[in-house]
C-alpha positions, 0 to 999 in steps of 0.5 A: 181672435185679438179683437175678441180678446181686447172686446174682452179686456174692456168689458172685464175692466169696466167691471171693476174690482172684486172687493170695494163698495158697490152701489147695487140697484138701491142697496150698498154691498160688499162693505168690508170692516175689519178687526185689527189684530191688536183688538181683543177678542170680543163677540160683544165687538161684532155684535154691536158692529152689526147693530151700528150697521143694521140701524145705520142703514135706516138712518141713511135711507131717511137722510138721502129721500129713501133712495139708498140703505146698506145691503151687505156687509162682512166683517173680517176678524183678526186671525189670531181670533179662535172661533168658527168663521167663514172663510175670507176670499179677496177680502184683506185688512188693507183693503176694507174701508171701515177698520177697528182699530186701537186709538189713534196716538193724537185723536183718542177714540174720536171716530174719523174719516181718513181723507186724501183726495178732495172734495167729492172723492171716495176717502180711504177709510173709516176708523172706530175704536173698540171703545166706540162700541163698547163704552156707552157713555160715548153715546152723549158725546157723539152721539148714537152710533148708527148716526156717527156711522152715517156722518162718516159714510159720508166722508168715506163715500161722497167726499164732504167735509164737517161743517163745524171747525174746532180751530176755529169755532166762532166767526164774525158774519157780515151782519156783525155778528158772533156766530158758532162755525155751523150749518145750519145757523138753526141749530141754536145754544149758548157758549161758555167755557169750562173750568174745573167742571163749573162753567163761566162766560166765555171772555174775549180776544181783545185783538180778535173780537171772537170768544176766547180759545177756551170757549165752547158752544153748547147747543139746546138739546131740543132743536126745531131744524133737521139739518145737519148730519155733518155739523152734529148727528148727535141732535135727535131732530137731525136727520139730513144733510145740509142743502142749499137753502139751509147752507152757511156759506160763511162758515169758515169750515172745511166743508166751504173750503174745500168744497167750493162753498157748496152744500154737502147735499150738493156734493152727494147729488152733483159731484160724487161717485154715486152722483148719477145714481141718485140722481136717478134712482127712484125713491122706495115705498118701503123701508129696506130689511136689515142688512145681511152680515158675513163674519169672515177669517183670513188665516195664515197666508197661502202662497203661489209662485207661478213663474213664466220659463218660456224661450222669451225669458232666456238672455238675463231675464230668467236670472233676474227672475231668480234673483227676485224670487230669491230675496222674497223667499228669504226675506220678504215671506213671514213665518208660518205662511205656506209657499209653493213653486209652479214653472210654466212654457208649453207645459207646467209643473210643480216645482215644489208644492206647499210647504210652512215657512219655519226658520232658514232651512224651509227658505232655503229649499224652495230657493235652491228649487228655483228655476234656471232654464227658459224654453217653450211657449207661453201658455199661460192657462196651464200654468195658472191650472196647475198654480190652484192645484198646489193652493188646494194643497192645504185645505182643498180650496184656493179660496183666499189664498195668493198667486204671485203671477209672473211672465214677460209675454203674451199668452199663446192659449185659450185667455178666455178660459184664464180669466174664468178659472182665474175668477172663479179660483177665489185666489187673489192674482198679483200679476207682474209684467216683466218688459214691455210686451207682456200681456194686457190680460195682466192689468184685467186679471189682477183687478178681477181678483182684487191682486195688484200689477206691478210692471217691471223692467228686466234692468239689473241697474234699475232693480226693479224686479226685485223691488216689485217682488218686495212689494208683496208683503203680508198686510194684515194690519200688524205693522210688526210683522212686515219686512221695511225695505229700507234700501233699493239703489244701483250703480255701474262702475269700474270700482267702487259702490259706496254709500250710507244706510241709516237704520232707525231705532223702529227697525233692527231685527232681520237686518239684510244686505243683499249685493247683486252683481252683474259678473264678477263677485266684489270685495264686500265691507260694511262698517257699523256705527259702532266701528264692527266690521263685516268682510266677504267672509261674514257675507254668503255668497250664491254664483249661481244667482250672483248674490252677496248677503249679508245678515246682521245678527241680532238687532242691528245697531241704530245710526249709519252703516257705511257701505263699499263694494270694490268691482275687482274686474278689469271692466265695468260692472252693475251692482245693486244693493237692497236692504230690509229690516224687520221691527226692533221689538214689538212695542214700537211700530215702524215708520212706514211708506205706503205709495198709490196713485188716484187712478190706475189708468187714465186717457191723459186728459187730466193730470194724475196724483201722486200719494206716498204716506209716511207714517208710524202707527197713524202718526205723520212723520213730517218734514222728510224729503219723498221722491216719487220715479214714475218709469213707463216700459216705453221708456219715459222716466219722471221724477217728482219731489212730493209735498205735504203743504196742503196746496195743490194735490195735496189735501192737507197740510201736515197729514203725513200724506205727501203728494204731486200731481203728474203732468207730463203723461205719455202713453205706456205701463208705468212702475211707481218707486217712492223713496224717503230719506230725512238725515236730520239727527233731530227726533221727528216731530209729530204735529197731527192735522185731524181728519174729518170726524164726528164732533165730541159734545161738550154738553147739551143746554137742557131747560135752559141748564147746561148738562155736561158731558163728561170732559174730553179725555187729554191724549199725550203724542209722544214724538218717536226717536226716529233720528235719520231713516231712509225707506223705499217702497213700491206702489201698484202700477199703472197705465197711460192710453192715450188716443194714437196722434194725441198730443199731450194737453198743456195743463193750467195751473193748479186752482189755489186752495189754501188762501187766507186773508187777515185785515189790519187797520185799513191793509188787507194781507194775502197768503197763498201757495203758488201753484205751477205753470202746469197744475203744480209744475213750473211757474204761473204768469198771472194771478188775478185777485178780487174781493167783495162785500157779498160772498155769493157774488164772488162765488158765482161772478168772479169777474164782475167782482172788484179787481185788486192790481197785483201787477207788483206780483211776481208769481213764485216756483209752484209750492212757494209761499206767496204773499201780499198787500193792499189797501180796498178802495173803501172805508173799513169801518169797523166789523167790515167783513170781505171776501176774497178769491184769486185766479192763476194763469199760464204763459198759453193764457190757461186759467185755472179755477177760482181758489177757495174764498177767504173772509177776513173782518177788521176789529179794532182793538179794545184800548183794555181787555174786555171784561167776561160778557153773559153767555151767548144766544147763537141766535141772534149772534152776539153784535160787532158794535154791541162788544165795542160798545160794551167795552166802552162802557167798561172803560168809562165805569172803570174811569169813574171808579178811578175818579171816585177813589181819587177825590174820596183819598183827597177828601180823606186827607183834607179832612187829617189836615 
């Protein structure tokens, strides 16, 4: 039977979750967009939603070989929508990979492909804007949206990169010549720059050499080339990707950095998930039909507690399950759900059936019902049985609605007949393991239904229990509905708990202390900034759970509340303390925490990344310190300092995203707590680094005329007041199954990713990021750097390429910043471009791979600033020699005006005298 059961397991799991783009057969399904709840309502909106994707799946058959098209699609309405819909199942707003949202604060209505995981890697979504499929006179500047859809499909799905970079737009080509940041270099124009609506030739950096910041390359409205969709779809004879033969793999674009220098085609075919597919797939003979289309609502949220009483639970752990419940059903559930209790042990049977959260009396039923006694077997079936039954209450149907599935065991009944039920109740499982022997079904029921599963110990000190109930907080996209955990620490004492919990001006109203204690209860005090007092006789008290609360009326006040909590029994004593809050009013968003790994299991041959995005309404809040506690239920605790420099895990610099990878992976079921803190009193500086998005089109070159396109509307960023906030939140866990007997590999160091390279006279000056010992971890031994005038050798030949001696390099602790110097063996001459790469290696002589390739060009400095040149022609590009030339020849007319005035002044005075 065991071994039926884990023949089972694997099968389910190799299934993969419910929700989340499939590739079936030819056709894409379950492709999820969702409306947030702040866009108004509109049918207009679904609309041309539908259109988008109906012409967007023609396009996409013509741009991969008429291999692939969209099959199905769901849109997800706000609930606040009135109207008939169908109803949702496990589709949820922070689950769908396209969304339509408001405007990003920093890129207006610029379409964008939110991308945290690297090169040939799924993104986490798309994000449109109402504007985007409402307003036509964006067509122009991006293009129609059928080709702007396809552009960021291919962010979203295969992982590349734009091929245009709008910090840098022109570069020098080893030819020495000016080229726009493109591919193809087929795709031809002028530049200029714009001033008041009237264009005039670009002038240029006299340091440099490039076109100046203001300076914009318009390409000819008519093109002869078909590529590229991710440099600028909005070309009608775009209608591919780039591939190897049309590549630039100068540019110094995003797609060459991050992806090795390979073409985007390249990506799709070799390196992402549908790589194999495509590979394979056979070309159809005709084209597809149109997409069918579900629109679908998710109302108020369905609730289940389904809660595991068996005989395991006795000695603490019931308690501890009570103690949780308690803290979501008074803190966590919003208003307006509906929740109902199921116990299960041998048998079960409904505590409470469903009832709608209105206010503090509804709360404190359903706790005051909460279980207490543990007996019996685990039978699991029963309980989840009985657990549809009370979902059905409101409506007859399950469907869509939430289970909270919580044991400590392994199921003494039929597990076959769990999964089916479970599967086919259309109900979303969260499952939560409590100990280390709770059932492996645990991990396979919740993927099958698209819920989480959250491991926890049954620790007091740890509070981990509690912090995993925290985690099922509504998110249906409306940030001012959810509750922020702000706090989640513990301590063992003889006396005193003490500490300071900052609370921002974000949050405030529905301010919680909650105390939890081992014993005895202690003598409670917490002070506001303001001076205010609240004493045990301000707090509520429950002996039978052994909770102290504390609810801050009105909005608490913003700055540090100090907290002391006195032990008055005679021995030590656990305490815990987690503090919640809800928004502060409905016009500033919160700043959040969302925590994730890459993968929710691995077989420990690779190293594993740790995400945590700290953020309020999709601004980064930068410069915050995030800690990441990764436990396993075997007992193995790793604590890791995550970073947002965009090197080694992470993707980019300055996103929001912080990130680490995990190296020391040992066997087991692991817990993910994320906790930031930033006591600066300075206000947060938002600085935005923009995901890969669709370019806005300054204008076209029509008849050799330039039209323009109306001018990118500017977007004012507001930093927020934060000043000092802690947040604490808890990521889905995951698991570790290494072979029995396997030792855990030693790692090479993490491949480079962010080297530059700046030539100044005849010195060439390298920066990079250290990367660690083992990926990002500890210290390298070694970096070996090489350059060379031809690029494709570097890339394909690193080892033959000419070695730098960096013996004076000491390599530094992994993040730190590295630099250095040297002086080629050759004549920089000027308009000199190289190339440049570097590789780490370990004390076990583990190398990691090459870094990305950095170009540097050396100019010479014009003696004057060079005058405005002619518009540019993108092909040929406009010549190194010819501006130095240029600029010589502006000095020496210079000159001779200067020569002519002085001798017609003299003359002048000759001929007075």
């Amino acid at each position: 039977m065991a071994k039926a059961i884990a023949v089972l397991v694997l099968f389910l799991n190799a299934l993969g979750p419910v929700t989340g783009i499939k590739l079936d057969g030819n056709g894409y399904t379950d492709v999820l967009v969702a409306i947030n709840p702040a866009v108004p309502q509109s049918e207009e909106l679904i609309n041309q939603i539908q259109r988008m994707m109906i012409n967007g799946s023609e396009y996409l058959f013509q741009a991969l070989d008429n291999k692939v098209f969209i099959k199905e699609v769901k849109i997800l309405v706000p609930p606040n929508w009135n109207g008939t819909y169908q109803k949702a199942r496990t589709e949820t707003y922070s689950k769908a990979k396209i969304i339509v949202d408001n405007p990003h604060p920093a890129f207006g209505d610029d379409p964008y492909t939110k991308q945290m995981k690297g090169c040939g890697k799924e993104s986490e979504y798309i994000h449109f804007t109402p504007n985007f499929f409402l307003d036509d006179k964006l067509l122009n500047v991006y293009g129609r949206r059928e080709r702007v859809f396809v552009h960021e499909w291919a962010h979203l799905r295969w992982g590349v990169y734009d091929e245009y970079n709008d910090k840098k737009p022109f570069y020098f080509t080893t030819k020495q010549e000016i080229q726009p940041t493109r591919c193809t270099r087929q795709i031809t124009g002028q530049w200029f720059e714009v001033v008041s609506g009237i264009t005039r030739p670009c002038r240029y950096n006299g340091q440099s050499g490039l076109p100046n910041k203001d300076c914009q390359f318009f390409p000819d409205r008519q093109q002869k080339t078909n590529a590229s969709i991710m440099y600028m779809q909005s070309i009608e004879s775009v209608t591919a990707f780039c591939q190897e033969g049309d590549h630039n793999t100068e540019a110094p674009n995003m797609q060459n950095q991050k992806c090795k220098n390979k073409a985007t085609r390249t990506v799709i075919f070799q390196d992402s998930v549908d790589s194999t597919a495509l590979q394979t797939l056979t070309p159809l003979q005709t084209p597809p039909q149109a997409p069918t289309f579900q629109v679908i609502q998710r109302r108020h949220r369905v609730i289940c507690l389904i809660l595991d009483v068996s005989g395991s639970m006795h000695d603490g752990r019931i308690l501890r399950q009570q103690q949780a419940a308690t803290l979501f059903l008074n803190e966590i559930v919003e208003e307006g759900a509906y929740v109902g209790i199921v116990k299960f042990s041998t048998e079960a049977s409904i505590i409470n059936p469903l009832i709608k959260i209105e206010g503090q009396a509804s709360r404190d039923l359903l706790i005051r019902k909460l279980p207490t006694v543990a007996e019996g077997w685990t039978n699991m079936c029963k309980g989840l049985s009985i657990g549809f039954e009370v979902l059905s209450g409101d409506d007859g149907s399950s469907v869509g609605d939430d289970v909270i599935f919580l044991t400590d065991g392994e199921a003494t009944d039929d597990i076959q007949g769990c999964l089916d039920s479970a599967v086919n109740s259309g109900a979303i499982i969260n499952t939560l393991a409590l100990g280390p022997s709770a059932s492996n079904v645990l991990i396979t029921m919740a993927d099958r239904t698209d819920g989480k599963f959250v491991v926890a110990n049954d620790s007091l000190l740890s509070n981990q229990l509690v912090e995993a109930f925290s985690s099922f907080a509504m998110s249906d996209g409306d940030p001012i509905k959810q509750t922020v955990q702000l706090v989640s620490t513990g301590t063992r004492t003889p006396d005193w708990f003490n500490g300071t919990v900052p609370i921002d001006p974000t949050v405030g109203n529905s301010t919680t202390f909650t105390v939890i204690y081992e014993r005895s209860e202690p003598a409670v005090y917490v002070v506001a900034p303001s001076g205010i007092e609240y004493v045990q006789a301000n707090f509520s008290n429950n002996d039978a759970t052994k909770t102290i609360t504390l609810k801050v009326p009105g909005t608490a006040e913003p700055g540090d509340w100090k907290y002391s909590f006195l032990n008055t029994g005679s021995t030590l004593q656990t305490m815990t303390l987690t503090v919640t809050s809800r928004p502060a009013n409905n016009d500033v968003p919160p700043v959040t925490v969302e925590a994730q790994m890459n993968q929710l299991s691995s077989d420990g041959s690779e190293p594993m990344v740790v995400y945590a995005e700290v953020s309020q309404n999709y601004l980064p809040v930068l410069g915050v310190n995030v800690k990441a506690t990764l436990q396993s239920d075997t007992g193995h605790t790793e604590d890791l300092y995550l970073l947002d420099n965009g090197a080694g895990a992470d993707n980019l610099k300055d996103d929001g995203i912080y990130s680490r990878y995990f190296t020391k992976l040992r066997s087991g079921r692991y817990s993910l707590k994320v906790e930031v803190t930033d006591h600066e009193e300075n206000t947060k500086k938002f600085s935005p680094s923009r995901y890969g998005g669709a370019l806005y089109i300054p204008g076209y070159i029509v008849d050799g005329q330039v039209e323009l396109n109306p001018q990118k509307p500017p977007v004012s960023v507001q930093s927020a007041d934060v000043g000092s906030f802690t947040r604490t939140a808890t990521g889905e866990s995951f698991e570790v199954k290494m072979a029995p007997g396997v030792t855990p590999p030693n790692f090479p160091p993490n491949t480079v990713t962010d080297l530059i390279a700046e030539i100044q006279e005849d010195t060439v000056l390298l920066n990079w990021t250290a990367p660690g010992e083992d990926y990002d971890q500890g210290t390298a031994t070694y970096y070996e750097i090489r350059w060379s005038e031809d690029l494709e050798m570097l890339q394909n030949n690193f080892s033959n390429a000419n070695l730098v001696n960096a013996s004076g390099v000491q390599p530094q602790e992994a993040g730190s910043g590295e630099q250095y110097s040297f002086q080629p063996d050759i004549v920089l001459k000027n308009g000199t471009t190289l190339f440049f790469a570097i590789r780490s290696e370990d004390n076990d002589t583990l190398q990691s791979e090459v870094s990305n390739i950095a170009q540097a060009t050396k100019f010479v400095r014009s003696p004057i600033p060079p005058s405005p040149r002619p518009p540019g022609n993108s092909n040929p590009g406009l010549n190194v020699i010819a501006i130095v030339v240029s600029v010589c020849v502006v000095t020496i007319v210079v000159c001779l005006i200067a020569a002519v005035t002085t001798w017609a002044l003299k003359r002048k005075k000759v001929i007075r005298a």
